[in-house]
MDAnalysis code that builds the backbone (N, CA, C; Angstrom):
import MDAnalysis as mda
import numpy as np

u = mda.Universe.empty(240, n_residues=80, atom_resindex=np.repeat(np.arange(80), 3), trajectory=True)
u.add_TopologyAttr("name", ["N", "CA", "C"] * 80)
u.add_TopologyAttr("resid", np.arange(1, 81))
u.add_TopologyAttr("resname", ["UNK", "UNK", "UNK", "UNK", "UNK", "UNK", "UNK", "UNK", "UNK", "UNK", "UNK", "UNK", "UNK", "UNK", "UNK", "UNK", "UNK", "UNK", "UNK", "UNK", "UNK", "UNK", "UNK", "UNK", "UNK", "UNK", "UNK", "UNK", "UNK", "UNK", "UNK", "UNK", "UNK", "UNK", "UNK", "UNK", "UNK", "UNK", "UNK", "UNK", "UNK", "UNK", "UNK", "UNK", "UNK", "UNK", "UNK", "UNK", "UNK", "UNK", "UNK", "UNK", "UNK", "UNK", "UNK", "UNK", "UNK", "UNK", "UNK", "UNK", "UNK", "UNK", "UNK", "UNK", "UNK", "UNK", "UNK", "UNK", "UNK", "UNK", "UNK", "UNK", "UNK", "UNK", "UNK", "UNK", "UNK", "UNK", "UNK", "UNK"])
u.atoms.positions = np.array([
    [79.050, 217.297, 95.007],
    [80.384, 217.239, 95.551],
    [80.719, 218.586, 96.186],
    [81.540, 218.702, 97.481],
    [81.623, 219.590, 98.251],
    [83.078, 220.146, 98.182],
    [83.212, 221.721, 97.743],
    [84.939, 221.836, 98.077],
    [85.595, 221.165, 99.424],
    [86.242, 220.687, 98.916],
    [87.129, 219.854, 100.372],
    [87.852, 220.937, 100.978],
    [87.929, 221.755, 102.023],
    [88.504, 222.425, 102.976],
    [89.326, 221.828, 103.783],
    [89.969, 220.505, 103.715],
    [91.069, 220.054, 104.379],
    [92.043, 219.439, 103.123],
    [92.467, 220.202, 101.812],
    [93.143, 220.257, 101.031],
    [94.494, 220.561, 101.422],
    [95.774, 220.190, 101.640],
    [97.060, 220.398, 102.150],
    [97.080, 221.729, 101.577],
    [96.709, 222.019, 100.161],
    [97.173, 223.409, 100.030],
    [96.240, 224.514, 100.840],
    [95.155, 224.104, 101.488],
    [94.691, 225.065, 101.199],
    [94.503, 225.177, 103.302],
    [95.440, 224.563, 103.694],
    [95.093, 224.275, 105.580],
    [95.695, 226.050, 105.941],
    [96.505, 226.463, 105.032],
    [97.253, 227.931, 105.404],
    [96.541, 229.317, 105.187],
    [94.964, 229.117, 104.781],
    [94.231, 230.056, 104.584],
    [93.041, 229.839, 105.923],
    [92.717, 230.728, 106.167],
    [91.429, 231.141, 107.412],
    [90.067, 230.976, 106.083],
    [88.756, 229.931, 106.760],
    [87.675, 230.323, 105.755],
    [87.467, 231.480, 105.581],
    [87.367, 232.541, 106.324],
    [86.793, 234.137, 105.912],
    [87.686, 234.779, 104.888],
    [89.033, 234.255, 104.730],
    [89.841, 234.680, 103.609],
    [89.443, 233.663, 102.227],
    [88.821, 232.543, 102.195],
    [88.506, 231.888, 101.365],
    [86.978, 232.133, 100.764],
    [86.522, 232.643, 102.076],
    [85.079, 233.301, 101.695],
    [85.060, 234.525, 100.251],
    [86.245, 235.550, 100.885],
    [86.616, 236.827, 100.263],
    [86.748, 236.677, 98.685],
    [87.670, 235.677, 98.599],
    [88.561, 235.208, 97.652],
    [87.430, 234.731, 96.376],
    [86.505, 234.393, 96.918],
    [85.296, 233.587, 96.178],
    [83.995, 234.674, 95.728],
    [83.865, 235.689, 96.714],
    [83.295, 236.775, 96.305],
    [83.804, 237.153, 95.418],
    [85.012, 237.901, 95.408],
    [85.620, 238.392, 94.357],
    [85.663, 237.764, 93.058],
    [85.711, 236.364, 93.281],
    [85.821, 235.737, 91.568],
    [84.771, 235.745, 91.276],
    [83.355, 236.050, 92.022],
    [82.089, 236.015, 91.883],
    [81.821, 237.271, 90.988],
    [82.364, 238.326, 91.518],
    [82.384, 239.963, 91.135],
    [82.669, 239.793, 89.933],
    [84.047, 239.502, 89.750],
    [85.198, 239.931, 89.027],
    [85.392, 238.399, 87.784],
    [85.151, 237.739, 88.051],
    [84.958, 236.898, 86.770],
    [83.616, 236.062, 86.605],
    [82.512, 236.225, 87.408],
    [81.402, 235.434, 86.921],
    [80.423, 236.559, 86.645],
    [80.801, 238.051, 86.647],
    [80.002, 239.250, 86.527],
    [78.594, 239.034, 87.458],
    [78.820, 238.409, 88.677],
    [77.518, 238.388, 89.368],
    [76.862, 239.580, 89.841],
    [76.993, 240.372, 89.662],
    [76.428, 242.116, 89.664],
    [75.763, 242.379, 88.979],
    [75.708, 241.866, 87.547],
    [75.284, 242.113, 86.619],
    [74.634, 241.466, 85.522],
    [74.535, 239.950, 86.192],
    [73.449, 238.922, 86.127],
    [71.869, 239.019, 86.412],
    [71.103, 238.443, 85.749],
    [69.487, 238.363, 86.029],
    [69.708, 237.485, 87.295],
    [68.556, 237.659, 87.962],
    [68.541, 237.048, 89.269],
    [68.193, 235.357, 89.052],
    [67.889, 235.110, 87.849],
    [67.422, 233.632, 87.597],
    [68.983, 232.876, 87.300],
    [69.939, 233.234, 87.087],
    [70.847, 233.031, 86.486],
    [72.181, 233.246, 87.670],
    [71.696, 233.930, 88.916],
    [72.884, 234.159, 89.580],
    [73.227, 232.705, 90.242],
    [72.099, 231.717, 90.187],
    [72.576, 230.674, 90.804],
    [73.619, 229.244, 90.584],
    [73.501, 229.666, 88.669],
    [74.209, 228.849, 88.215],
    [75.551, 229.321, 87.871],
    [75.756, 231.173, 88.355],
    [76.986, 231.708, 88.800],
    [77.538, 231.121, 89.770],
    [77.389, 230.844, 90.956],
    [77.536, 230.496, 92.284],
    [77.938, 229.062, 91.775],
    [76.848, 228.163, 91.071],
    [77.366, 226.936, 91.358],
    [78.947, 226.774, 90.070],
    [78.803, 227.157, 89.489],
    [79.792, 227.733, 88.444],
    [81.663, 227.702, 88.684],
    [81.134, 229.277, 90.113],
    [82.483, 228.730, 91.074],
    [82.782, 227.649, 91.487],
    [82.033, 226.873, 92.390],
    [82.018, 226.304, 93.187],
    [82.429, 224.986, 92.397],
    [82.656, 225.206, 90.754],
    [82.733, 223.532, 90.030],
    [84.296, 224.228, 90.080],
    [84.402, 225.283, 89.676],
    [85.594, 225.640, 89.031],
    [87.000, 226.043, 90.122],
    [85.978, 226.329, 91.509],
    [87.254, 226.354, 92.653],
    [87.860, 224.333, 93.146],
    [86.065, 223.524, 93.090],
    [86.211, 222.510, 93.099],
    [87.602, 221.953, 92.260],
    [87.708, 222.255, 90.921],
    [88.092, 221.843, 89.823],
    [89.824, 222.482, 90.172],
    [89.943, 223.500, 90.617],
    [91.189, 224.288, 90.856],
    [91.436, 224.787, 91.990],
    [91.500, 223.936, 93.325],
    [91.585, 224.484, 94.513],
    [92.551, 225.403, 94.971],
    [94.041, 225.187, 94.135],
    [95.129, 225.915, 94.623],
    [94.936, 226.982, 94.138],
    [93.731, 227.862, 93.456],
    [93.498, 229.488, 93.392],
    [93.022, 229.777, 94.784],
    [92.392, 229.210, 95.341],
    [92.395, 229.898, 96.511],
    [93.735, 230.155, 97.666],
    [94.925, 229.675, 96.619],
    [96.211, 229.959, 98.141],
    [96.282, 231.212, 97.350],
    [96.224, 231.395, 96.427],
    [96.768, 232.981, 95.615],
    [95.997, 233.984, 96.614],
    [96.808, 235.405, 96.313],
    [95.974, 236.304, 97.341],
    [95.459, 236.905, 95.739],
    [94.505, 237.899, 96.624],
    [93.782, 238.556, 95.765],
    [94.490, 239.319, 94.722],
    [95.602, 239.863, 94.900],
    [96.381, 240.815, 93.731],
    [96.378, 240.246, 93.062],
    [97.274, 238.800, 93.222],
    [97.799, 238.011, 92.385],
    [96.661, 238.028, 91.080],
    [95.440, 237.203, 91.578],
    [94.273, 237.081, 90.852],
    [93.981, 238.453, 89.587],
    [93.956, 239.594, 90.429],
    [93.449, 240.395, 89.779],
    [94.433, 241.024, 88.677],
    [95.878, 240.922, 89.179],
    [96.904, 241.026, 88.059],
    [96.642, 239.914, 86.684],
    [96.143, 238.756, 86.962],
    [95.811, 237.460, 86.085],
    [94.246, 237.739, 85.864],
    [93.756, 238.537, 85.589],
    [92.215, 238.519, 85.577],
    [91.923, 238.102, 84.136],
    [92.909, 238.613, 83.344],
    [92.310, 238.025, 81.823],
    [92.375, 236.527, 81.732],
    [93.429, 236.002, 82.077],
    [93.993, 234.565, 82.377],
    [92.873, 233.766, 82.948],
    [92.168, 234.438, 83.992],
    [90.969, 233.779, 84.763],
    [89.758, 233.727, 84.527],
    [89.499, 234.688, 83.850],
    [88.343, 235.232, 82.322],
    [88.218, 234.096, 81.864],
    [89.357, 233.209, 81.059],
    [89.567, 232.365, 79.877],
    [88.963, 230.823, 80.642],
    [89.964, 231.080, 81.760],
    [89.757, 229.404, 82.155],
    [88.030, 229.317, 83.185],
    [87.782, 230.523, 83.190],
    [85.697, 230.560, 84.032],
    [85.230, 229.714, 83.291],
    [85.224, 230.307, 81.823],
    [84.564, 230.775, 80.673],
    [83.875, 229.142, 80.661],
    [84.325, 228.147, 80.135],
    [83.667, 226.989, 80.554],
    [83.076, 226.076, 81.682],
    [83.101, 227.508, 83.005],
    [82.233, 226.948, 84.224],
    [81.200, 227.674, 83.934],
    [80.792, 228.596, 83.207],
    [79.787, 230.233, 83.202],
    [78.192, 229.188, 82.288],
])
Protein backbone atom coordinates (compact mmCIF):
# COMPACT_ATOMS: atom_id res chain seq x y z
CA UNK A 1 0.00 0.00 0.00
CA UNK A 2 1.20 3.40 -1.15
CA UNK A 3 0.97 6.81 0.95
CA UNK A 4 -1.86 8.45 -0.88
CA UNK A 5 -0.56 12.01 -1.82
CA UNK A 6 -3.96 13.27 -2.86
CA UNK A 7 -5.17 13.21 0.90
CA UNK A 8 -7.40 16.58 1.41
CA UNK A 9 -5.15 17.18 4.27
CA UNK A 10 -2.29 16.86 2.86
CA UNK A 11 -3.01 18.87 -1.07
CA UNK A 12 -1.43 22.20 1.05
CA UNK A 13 2.07 20.77 1.33
CA UNK A 14 4.73 20.74 -1.83
CA UNK A 15 6.30 16.87 -2.03
CA UNK A 16 9.87 18.30 -1.27
CA UNK A 17 8.37 19.60 2.04
CA UNK A 18 6.89 16.13 2.61
CA UNK A 19 10.11 14.61 1.51
CA UNK A 20 11.92 16.81 4.45
CA UNK A 21 9.37 16.07 6.93
CA UNK A 22 10.02 12.22 6.49
CA UNK A 23 13.77 12.52 6.66
CA UNK A 24 13.57 14.05 9.74
CA UNK A 25 11.25 11.45 11.40
CA UNK A 26 13.75 9.13 9.83
CA UNK A 27 16.67 11.01 11.85
CA UNK A 28 14.87 11.95 14.72
CA UNK A 29 12.53 9.11 15.64
CA UNK A 30 13.53 5.92 13.72
CA UNK A 31 17.40 6.72 14.77
CA UNK A 32 18.32 5.91 11.10
CA UNK A 33 21.95 7.22 11.63
CA UNK A 34 22.54 4.93 13.86
CA UNK A 35 21.11 1.75 12.59
CA UNK A 36 23.07 -1.38 11.03
CA UNK A 37 22.70 -1.14 7.44
CA UNK A 38 20.62 -4.51 7.39
CA UNK A 39 18.02 -2.96 9.43
CA UNK A 40 17.78 0.57 7.85
CA UNK A 41 15.25 -0.85 5.55
CA UNK A 42 12.72 -1.91 7.83
CA UNK A 43 13.32 1.81 9.26
CA UNK A 44 12.14 3.26 6.04
CA UNK A 45 9.39 0.85 5.64
CA UNK A 46 8.45 1.55 9.34
CA UNK A 47 7.70 5.24 8.35
CA UNK A 48 6.12 4.69 5.56
CA UNK A 49 3.38 2.22 7.70
CA UNK A 50 3.29 4.83 10.30
CA UNK A 51 2.97 8.14 7.98
CA UNK A 52 0.56 5.63 5.98
CA UNK A 53 -1.22 5.01 9.32
CA UNK A 54 -1.12 8.96 10.34
CA UNK A 55 -1.09 11.12 7.36
CA UNK A 56 -2.10 14.41 9.03
CA UNK A 57 1.69 14.51 10.64
CA UNK A 58 2.79 15.47 7.65
CA UNK A 59 0.57 18.98 7.65
CA UNK A 60 2.55 19.70 11.03
CA UNK A 61 5.73 21.70 10.29
CA UNK A 62 8.79 20.56 11.58
CA UNK A 63 8.94 22.56 15.03
CA UNK A 64 5.81 21.45 15.84
CA UNK A 65 7.16 17.75 15.57
CA UNK A 66 10.25 18.36 17.26
CA UNK A 67 8.60 20.28 20.24
CA UNK A 68 6.36 16.70 20.42
CA UNK A 69 9.37 14.47 19.88
CA UNK A 70 8.80 12.45 23.03
CA UNK A 71 5.05 12.12 22.06
CA UNK A 72 6.34 10.75 18.61
CA UNK A 73 9.00 8.46 20.23
CA UNK A 74 5.90 6.65 21.90
CA UNK A 75 3.51 6.36 19.04
CA UNK A 76 6.96 5.02 16.27
CA UNK A 77 7.71 2.69 18.85
CA UNK A 78 5.24 0.05 17.41
CA UNK A 79 6.20 0.80 13.67
CA UNK A 80 10.26 0.29 14.71
Amino acid sequence: MEIDYNNAFLLGTKPQLKREKMAWMLRELFDYGNLPKEQKREAINGLYDFVRDNPNILVRSINFMDRNRNKLRERVLQYK
